[in-house]
N, C-alpha and C positions, 0 to 999 in steps of 0.2 A: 722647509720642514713638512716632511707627508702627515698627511691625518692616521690619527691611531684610532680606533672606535674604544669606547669604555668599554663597562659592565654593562653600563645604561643604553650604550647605544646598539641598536641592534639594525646589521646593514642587509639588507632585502633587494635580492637579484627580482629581474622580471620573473623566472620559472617560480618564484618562493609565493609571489604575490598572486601569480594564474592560481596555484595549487590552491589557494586559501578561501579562492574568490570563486573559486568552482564549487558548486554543489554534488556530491557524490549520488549517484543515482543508481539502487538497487533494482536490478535487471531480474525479472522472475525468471526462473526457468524453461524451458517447453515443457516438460513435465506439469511444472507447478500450474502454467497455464492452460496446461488439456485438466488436468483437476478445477480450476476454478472454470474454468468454463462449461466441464461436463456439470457439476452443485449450479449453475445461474442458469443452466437450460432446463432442467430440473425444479428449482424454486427462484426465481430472480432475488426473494427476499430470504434472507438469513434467520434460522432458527439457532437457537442458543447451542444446539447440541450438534447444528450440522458444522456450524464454527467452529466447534471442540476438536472434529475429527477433520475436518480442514487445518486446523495448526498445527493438528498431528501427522499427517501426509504431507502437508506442504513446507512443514516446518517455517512459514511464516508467522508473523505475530499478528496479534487477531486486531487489531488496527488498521495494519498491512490488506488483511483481506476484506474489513468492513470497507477499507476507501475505494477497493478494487470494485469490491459488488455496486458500490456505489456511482462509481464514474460510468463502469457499464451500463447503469441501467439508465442514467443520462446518454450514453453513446447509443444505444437501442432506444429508445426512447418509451422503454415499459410504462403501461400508465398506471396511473395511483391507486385506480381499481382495485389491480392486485394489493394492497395493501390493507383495503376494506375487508376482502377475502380475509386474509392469513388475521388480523384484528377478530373476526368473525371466530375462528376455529378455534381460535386459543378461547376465546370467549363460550365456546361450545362446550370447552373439556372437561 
């Protein structure tokens, strides 16, 4: 007697299980990339308004490009300074 699978049972080839187990990984553009990278050579830290018009040209989500600014400026190794700066200005305004 061959096996029949139910409703319940659900039979999973190896290609079913790779697909499920792999994470999908959103690939930026070269475009999108000469855009964030021209905004971080520019200010390495993110103004609310420069993020506005980054979501709007890169049509990323603004999550998307806070991790972006953020991993770079761990791979550059910007120091914190800049941070004191841009804290300083907004404080000035």
């Amino acid at each position: 007697m061959a096996f029949k699978p139910s409703l319940k049972t659900k039979v999973m080839n190896s290609d079913d299980n790779k697909e499920n187990n792999i994470r999908k990984k959103n690939r930026k553009s070269a475009t999108q990339l000469n855009l964030l990278n021209e905004a971080f050579e520019e200010q390495p830290f993110l103004e609310d308004v420069k993020l506005e018009c980054l979501t709007n040209e890169t049509k990323l989500s603004k999550k998307v490009i806070r991790d972006w600014f953020s991993k770079e400026r761990k791979r550059k190794g910007t120091p914190l300074q800049d941070i004191t700066n841009i804290k300083k200005k907004k404080l000035i305004r």
